[in-house]
VOTI-693315 format. One record per residue: x, y, z of N, C-alpha, C, O in turn; residue in three letters. Coordinates in steps of 0.02 Angstrom, whole numbers, plus 50000, padded with zeros to 5 digits. Example, Ala and Ser with C-alpha at 12.3 -4.5 7.8 and 13.67 -1.06 7.14 Angstrom:
506604971650390506154977550390506604983550390507124983450423Ala;506424988850354506844994750357506455000250394506705005750402Ser;
//
This chain:
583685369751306583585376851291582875378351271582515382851291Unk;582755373951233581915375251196581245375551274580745379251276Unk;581405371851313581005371351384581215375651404580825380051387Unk;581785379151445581815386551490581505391851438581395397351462Unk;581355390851371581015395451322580315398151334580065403751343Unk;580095391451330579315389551329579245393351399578885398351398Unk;579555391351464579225393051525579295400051513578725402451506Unk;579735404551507579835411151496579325413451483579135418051519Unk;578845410651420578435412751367577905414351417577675419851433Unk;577735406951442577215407751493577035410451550576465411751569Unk;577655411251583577575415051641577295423651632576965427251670Unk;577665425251552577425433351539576975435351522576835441251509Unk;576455428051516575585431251474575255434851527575325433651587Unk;574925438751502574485442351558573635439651539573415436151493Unk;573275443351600572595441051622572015440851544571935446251514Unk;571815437551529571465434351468570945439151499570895440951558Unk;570435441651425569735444451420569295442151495569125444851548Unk;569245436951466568645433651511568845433851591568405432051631Unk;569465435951614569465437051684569675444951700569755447651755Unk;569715446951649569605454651674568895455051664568635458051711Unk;568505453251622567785454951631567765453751685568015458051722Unk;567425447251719567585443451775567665450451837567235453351870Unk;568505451351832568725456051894568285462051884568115464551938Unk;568015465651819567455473651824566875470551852566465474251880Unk;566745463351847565805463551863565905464451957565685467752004Unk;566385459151943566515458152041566765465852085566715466552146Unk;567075472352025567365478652062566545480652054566205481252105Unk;566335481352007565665483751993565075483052067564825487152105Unk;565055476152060564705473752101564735476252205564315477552249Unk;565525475852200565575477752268565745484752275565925486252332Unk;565715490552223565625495752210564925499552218564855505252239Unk;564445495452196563645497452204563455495452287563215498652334Unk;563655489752279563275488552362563655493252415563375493352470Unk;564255497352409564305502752455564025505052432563515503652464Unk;563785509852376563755514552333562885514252361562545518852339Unk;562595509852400562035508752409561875509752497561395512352525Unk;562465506752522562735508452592562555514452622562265515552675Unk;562875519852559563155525052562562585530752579562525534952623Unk;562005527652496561715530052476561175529552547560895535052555Unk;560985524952593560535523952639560745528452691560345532252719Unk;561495527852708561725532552760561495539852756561365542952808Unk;561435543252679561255550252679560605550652673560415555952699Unk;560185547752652559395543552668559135545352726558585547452744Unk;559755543952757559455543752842559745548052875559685547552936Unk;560085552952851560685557652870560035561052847559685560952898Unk;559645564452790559305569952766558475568852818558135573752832Unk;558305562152838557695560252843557485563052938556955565452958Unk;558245561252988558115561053048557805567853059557245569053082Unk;558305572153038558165577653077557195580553075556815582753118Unk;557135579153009556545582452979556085576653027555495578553030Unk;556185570153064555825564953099555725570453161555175571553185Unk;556065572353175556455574553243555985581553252555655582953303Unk;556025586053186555805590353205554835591253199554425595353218Unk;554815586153168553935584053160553635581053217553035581753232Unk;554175576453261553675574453323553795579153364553355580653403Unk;554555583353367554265591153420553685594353402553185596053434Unk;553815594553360553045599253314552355599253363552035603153398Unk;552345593153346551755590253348551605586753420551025584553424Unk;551975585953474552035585853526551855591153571551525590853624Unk;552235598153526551975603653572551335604753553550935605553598Unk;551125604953493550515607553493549985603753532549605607553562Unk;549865596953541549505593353578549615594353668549215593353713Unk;550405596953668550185598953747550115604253768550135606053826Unk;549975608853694549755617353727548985615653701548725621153705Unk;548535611553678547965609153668547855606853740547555610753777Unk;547995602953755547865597953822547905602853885547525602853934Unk;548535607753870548605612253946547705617753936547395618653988Unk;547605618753911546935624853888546425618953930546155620053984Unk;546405615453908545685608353904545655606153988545145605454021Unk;546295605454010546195604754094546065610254131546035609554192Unk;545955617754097545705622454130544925625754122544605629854155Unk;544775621454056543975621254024543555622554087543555618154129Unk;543355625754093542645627154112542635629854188542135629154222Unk;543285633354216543475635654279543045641554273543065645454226Unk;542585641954333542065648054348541615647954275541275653154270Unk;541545644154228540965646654194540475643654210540455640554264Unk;539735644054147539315638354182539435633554144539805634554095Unk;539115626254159539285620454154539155618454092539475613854065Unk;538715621354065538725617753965539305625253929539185627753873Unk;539725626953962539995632953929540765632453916541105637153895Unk;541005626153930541965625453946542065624853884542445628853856Unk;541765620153850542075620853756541605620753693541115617053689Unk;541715623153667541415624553570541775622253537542385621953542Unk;541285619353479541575615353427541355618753357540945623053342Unk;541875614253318541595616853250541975609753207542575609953194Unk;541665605353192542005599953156542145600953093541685603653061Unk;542685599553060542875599453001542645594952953542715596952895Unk;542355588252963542235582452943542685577052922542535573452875Unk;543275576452957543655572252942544365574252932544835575452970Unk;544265574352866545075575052835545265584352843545795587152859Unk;544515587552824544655595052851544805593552939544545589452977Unk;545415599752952545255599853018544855603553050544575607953019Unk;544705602753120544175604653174544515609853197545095611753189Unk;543925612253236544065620453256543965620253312543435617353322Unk;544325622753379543985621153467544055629153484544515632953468Unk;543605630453512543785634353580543515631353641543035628053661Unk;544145634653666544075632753750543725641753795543775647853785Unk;543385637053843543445645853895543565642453962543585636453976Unk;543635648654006543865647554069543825653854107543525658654083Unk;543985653954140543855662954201544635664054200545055659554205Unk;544765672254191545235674454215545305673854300544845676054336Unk;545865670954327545875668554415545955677254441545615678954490Unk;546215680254422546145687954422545595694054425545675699754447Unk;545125691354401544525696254393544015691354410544025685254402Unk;543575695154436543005691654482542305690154419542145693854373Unk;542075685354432541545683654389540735688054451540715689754510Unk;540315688154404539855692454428539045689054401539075683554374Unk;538465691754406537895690954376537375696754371536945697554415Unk;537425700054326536785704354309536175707054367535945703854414Unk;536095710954356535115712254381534805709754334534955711754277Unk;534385705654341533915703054272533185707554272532805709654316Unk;533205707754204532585710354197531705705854168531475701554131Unk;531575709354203530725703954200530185709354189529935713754225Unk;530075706954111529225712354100528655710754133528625705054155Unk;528185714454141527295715554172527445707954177527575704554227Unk;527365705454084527065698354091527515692054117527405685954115Unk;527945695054136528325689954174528945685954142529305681954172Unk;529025688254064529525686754004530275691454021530375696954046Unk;530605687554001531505690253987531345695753978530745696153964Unk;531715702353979531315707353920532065709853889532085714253845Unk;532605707053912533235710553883533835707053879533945703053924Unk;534305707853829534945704253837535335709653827535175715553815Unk;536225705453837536595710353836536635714153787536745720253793Unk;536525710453715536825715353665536235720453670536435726253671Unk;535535719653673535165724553682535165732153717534875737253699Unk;535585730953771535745734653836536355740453813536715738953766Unk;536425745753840536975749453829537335749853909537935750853915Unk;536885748853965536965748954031536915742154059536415738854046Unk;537445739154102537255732654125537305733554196537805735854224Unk;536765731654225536835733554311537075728054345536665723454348Unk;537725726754377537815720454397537725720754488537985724854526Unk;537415716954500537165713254578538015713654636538425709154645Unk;538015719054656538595717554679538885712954749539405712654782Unk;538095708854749538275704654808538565697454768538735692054793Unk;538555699654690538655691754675539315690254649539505685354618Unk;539605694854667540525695854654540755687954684540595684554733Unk;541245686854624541725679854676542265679354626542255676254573Unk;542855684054660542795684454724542735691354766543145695254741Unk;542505693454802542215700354804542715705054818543015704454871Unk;542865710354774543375714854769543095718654843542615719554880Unk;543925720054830544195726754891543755730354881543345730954927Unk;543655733954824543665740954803543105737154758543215732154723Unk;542385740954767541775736854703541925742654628541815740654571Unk;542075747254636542245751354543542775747254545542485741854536Unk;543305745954550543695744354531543895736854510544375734954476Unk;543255732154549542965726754516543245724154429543545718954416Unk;543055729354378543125729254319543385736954301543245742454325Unk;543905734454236543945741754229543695746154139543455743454088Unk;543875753454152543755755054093544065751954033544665750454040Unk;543775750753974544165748253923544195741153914544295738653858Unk;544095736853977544365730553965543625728453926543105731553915Unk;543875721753911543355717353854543155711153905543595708253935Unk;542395709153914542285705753966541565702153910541195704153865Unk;541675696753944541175690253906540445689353956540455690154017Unk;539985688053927539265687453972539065679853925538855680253868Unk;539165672053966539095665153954538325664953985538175667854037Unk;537945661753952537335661653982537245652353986537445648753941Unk;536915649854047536895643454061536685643254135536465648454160Unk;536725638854165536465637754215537275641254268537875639954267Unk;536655647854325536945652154359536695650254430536775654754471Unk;536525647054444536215646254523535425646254515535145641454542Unk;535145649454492534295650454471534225644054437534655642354398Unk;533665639954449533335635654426533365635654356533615631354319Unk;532985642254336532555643154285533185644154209533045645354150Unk;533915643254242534255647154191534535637454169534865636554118Unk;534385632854202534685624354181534445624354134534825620854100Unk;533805626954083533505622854041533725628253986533495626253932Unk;534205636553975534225638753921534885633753879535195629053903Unk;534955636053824535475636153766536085638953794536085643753833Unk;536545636353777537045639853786537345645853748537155646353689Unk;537705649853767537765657053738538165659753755538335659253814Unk;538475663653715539095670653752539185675253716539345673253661Unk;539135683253723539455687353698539825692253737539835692653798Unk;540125695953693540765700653734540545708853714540255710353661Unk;540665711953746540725719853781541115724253787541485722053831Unk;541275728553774541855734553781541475738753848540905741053848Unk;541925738953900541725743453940541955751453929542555752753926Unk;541595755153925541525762953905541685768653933541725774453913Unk;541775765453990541755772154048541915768954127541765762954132Unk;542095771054168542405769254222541525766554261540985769454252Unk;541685759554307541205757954343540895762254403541205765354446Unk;540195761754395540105767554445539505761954501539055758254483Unk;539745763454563539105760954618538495765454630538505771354649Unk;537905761254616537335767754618536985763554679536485760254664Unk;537225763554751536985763054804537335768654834537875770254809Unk;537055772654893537225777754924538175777354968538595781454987Unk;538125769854964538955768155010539305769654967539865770254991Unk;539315770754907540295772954862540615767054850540445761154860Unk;541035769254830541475762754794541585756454852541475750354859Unk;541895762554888542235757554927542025753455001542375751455048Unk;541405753254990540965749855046540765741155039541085737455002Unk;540335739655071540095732755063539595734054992539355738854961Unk;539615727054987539155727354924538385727954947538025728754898Unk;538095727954997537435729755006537425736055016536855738355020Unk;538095741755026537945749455034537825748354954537295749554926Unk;538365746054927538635747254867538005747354805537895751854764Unk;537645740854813536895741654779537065737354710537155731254712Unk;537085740154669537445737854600538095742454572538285747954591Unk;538385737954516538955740854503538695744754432538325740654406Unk;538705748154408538635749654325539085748954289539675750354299Unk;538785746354237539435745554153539135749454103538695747154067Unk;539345754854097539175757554010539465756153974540015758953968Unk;539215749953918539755745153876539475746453808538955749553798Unk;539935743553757539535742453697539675734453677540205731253673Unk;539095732853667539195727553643539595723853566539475727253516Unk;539905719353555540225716653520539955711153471539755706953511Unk;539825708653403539735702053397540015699253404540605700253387Unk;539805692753437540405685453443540005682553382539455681353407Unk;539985681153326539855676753292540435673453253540405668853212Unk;541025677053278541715677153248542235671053283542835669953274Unk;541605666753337542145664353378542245655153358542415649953387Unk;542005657453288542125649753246541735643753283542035638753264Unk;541265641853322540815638553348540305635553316540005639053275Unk;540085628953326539445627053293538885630453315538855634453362Unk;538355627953269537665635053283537235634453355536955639153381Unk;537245628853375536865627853445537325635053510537185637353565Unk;537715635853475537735643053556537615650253514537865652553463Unk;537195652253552536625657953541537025665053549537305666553601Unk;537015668553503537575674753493537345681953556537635687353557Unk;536835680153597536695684753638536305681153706535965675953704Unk;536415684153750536555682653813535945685553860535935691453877Unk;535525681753876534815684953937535315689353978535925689353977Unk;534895693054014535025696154085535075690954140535615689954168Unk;534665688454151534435683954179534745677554214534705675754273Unk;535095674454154535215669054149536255670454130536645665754121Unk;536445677254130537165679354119537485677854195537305678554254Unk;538115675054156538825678454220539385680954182539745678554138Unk;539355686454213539945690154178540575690754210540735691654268Unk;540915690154156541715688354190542065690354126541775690854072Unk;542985691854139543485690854086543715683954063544285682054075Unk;543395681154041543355672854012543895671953965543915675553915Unk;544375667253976544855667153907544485662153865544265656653881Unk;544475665353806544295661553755544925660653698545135664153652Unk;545135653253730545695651653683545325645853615545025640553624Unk;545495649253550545195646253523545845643553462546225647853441Unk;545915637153440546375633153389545935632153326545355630153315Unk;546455634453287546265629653214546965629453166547485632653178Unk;546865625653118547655625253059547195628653027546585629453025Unk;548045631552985547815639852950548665641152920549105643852954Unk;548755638352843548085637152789548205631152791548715627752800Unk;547655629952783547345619952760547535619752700547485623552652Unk;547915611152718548405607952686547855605752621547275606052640Unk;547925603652554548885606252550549235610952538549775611052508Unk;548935615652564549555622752566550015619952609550005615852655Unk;550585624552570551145624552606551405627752692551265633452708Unk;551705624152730551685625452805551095626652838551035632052867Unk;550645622552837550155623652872550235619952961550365614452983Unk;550055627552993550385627853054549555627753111548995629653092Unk;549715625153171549495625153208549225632953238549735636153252Unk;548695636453251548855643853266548275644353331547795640653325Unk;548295648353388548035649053428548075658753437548535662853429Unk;547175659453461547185667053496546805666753558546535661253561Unk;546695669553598546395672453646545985679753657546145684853688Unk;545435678253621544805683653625544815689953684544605695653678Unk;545105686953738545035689053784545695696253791545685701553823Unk;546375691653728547025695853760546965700153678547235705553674Unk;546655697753626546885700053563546455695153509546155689853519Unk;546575700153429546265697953378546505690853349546205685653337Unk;547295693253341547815691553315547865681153349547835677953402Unk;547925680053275548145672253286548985671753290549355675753260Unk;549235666353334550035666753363550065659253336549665655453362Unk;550465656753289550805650853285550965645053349551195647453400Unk;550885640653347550985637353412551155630653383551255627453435Unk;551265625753322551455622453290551755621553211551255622453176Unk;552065620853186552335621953124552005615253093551685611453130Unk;552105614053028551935608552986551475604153016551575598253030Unk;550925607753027550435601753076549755605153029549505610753024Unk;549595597252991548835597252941548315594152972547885591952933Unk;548215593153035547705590453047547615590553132547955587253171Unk;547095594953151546895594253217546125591853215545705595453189Unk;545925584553247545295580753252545355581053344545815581253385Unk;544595580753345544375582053414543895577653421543635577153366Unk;543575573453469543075569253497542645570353567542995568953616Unk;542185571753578541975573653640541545566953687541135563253659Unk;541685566453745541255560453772540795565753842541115569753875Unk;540235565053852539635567253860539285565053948538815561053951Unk;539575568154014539455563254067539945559254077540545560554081Unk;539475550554086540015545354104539945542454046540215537054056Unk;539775542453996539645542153932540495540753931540865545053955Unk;540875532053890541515531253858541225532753765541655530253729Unk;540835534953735540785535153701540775539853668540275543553670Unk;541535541953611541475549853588541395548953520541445544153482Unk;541245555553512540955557553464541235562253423541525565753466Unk;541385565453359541515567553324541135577553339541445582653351Unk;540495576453333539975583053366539575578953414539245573953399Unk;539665582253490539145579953548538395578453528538155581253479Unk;538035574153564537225572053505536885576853541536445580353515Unk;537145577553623536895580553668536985588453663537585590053656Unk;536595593153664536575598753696536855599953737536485599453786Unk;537415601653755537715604453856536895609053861536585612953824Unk;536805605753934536075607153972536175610854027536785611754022Unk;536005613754079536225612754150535915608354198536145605954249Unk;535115607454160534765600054213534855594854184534495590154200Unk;535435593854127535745586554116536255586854114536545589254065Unk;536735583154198537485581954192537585576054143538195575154146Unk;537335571554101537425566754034537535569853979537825567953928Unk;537185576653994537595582053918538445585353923538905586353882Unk;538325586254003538995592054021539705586553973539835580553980Unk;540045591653928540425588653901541115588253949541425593253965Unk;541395578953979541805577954012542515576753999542975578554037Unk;542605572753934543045572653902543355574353848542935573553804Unk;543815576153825544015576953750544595573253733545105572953769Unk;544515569653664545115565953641545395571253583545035573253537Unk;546065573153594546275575953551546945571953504547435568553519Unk;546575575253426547275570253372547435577253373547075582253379Unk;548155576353364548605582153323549165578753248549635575053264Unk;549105579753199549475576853156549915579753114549695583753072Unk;550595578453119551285582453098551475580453033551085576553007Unk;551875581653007552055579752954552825584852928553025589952956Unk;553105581552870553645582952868553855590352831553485592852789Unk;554485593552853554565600752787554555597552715554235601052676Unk;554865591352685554935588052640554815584252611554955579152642Unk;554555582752553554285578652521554735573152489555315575052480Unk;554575566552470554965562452436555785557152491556265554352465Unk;555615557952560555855557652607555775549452615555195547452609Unk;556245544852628556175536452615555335536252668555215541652695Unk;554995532552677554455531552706553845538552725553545540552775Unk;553905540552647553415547652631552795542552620552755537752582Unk;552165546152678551515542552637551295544352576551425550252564Unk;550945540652520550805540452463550275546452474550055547952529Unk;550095549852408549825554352409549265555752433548815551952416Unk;549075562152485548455562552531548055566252486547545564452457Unk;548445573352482547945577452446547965580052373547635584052340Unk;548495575952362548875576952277549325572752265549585570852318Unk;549635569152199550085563252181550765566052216551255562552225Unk;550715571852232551455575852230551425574852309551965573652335Unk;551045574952338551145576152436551205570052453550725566152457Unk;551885568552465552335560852488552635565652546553195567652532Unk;552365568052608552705569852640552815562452712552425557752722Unk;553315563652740552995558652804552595561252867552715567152882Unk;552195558252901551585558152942551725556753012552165552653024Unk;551485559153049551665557053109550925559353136550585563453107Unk;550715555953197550215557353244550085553953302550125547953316Unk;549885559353337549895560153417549265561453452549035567153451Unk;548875555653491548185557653520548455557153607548875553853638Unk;547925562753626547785559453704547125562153722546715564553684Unk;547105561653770546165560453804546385564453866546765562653911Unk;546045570553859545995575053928545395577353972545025581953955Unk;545325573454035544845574354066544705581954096545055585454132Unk;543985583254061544215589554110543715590954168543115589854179Unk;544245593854200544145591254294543465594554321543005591954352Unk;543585604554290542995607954295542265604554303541865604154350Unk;542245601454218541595598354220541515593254259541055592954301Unk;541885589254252541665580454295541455583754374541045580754409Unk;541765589754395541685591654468540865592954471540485590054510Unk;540665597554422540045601154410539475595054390538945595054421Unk;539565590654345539315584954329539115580254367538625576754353Unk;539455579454419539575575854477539025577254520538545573554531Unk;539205586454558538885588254611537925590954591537505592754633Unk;537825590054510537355591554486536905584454496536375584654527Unk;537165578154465537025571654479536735570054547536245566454553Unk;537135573754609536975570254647536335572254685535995568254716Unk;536215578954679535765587154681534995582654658534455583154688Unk;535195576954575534505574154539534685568954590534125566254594Unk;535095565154635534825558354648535005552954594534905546854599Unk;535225555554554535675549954485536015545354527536295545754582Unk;535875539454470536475534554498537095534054468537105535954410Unk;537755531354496538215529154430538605536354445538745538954391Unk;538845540454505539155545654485539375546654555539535552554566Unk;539445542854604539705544254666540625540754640541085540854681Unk;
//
């Protein structure tokens, strides 16, 4: 009796201290490492999208940069396809691009020449601009109707066909036309351009000093040495510089409006590099002058950075602080190198004009 007692006794003890501790460290334990699982899954649940929407970001903006840059320098002259304005680094850089409207015909002035044989006038000087109407391209139907009242038209000064215009500065300003174009040759509008004579513009002139450019291009434009055309001048910069908040990619066009248009979201940093000729070597600001009797200046390439970054801060693989302890956002960046075709064409057929080597 005393033995079926004892076993009774024993069979009814329950689990001693030391193995329920035991069983909380081991629930504990395999409680955290989901609890950590878990914690990575929403980590990466909060992190993708904001990944996702920083390399669109920043993708588009580099290929609405890149689409402008392969149209650089269509119908202008050859030191005239792009302006710079460097930021120095960590500020970002400022570009404009130009190019010819394929729509409206580019043109060149009557130039004017005093007694002593000097420039004697530029555009902004001028209230009247007499343009050569044999030098239309491409030569309108109709020569008034060439250009019209009201529109806003750019005068790029650089090398125009004349010798004498390879060795100026480069330059551009813009114009309000005033009054409907009138032909002051005896043929009328609508004749050849040798009835036709010249076209007239009663314009007012505009400052471009507004067009964010470094100081080497000259805010007014010879007679002489002008071609006038509706030039788009698409020009980029970020706006507001980081670390403000959403600082976005923004682009305008001089040509269509004042007004800057968004074209990237959360993007702090646009850097630009220019290579010079056949020159692989870019540069931050060209050393060279764009010339027109040096295709080694005509600027051929551009490397463009665009750099994205996230809506959120504190995001698992946020870089450590750029512009404050607090900006842990994450980073992303995107370069490419766009040849542009305009110049290398012009660069090329200028090279071969000197007899240069190294460019066939």
């Amino acid at each position: 009796m005393n033995g079926v007692t004892q076993n009774s006794a024993s069979e009814a003890r329950g689990f001693s201290v030391i193995e329920i501790l035991i069983a909380l460290v081991i629930t504990m334990v395999v409680m955290a490492s989901v609890f950590m699982l878990l914690r990575k899954g929403q980590d990466s649940f909060e992190r993708e999208p904001e990944v996702t929407d920083m390399t669109a970001s920043a993708r588009a903006g580099l290929m609405r940069v890149s689409q402008d840059l392969m149209v650089a320098g269509f119908n202008t002259p050859a030191n005239m396809a792009v302006m710079w304005l460097d930021g120095g680094g960590k500020n970002p850089d400022e570009l404009t691009i130009v190019y010819a409207d394929p729509e409206i015909p580019v043109s060149r002035p009557v130039s004017c020449v005093s007694n002593d044989g000097m420039l004697c006038d530029t555009i902004g000087a001028s209230t009247v601009l007499q343009i050569d109407a044999a030098s239309f391209s491409p030569m309108p139907l109709v020569m008034e109707s060439a250009y019209q009242e009201g529109m806003t038209l750019f005068a790029l000064q650089g090398p125009n066909g004349d010798p004498a215009c390879d060795h100026v500065e480069p330059g551009i300003t813009r114009f309000e036309i005033l009054a409907p174009p009138k032909c002051t040759g005896a043929g009328g509008a609508t004749t050849t351009a040798n009835h036709c004579g010249t076209l007239s513009l009663k314009h007012s002139p505009s400052e471009a000093a507004a067009l964010h450019a470094t100081d080497i291009f000259q805010h007014d434009v010879s007679l002489a040495c002008a071609v006038v055309g509706r030039f788009h001048i698409a020009q980029y910069r970020v706006n507001p510089l980081p670390p403000a908040d959403s600082p976005t990619l923004e682009r305008r066009d001089l040509a269509l409006s004042e007004e800057w248009i968004p074209v990237s979201s959360n993007i702090e940093n646009l850097q630009l590099q220019y290579a010079q000729g056949m020159s692989q070597l870019y540069e931050d600001e060209p050393s060279l002058v764009p010339m027109g009797h040096d295709p080694e200046s005509f600027i051929t390439r551009v490397r463009v950075s665009v750099s994205g970054r996230s809506a959120s801060t504190n995001l698992p693989g946020g870089s450590p602080g750029v512009f404050a302890a607090e900006d842990t956002y994450l980073r992303k960046t995107f370069v490419t190198t766009v040849s542009l075709r305009n110049q290398l064409g012009q660069a090329r057929q200028k090279a071969i004009e000197l007899g240069l080597d190294g460019w066939n």
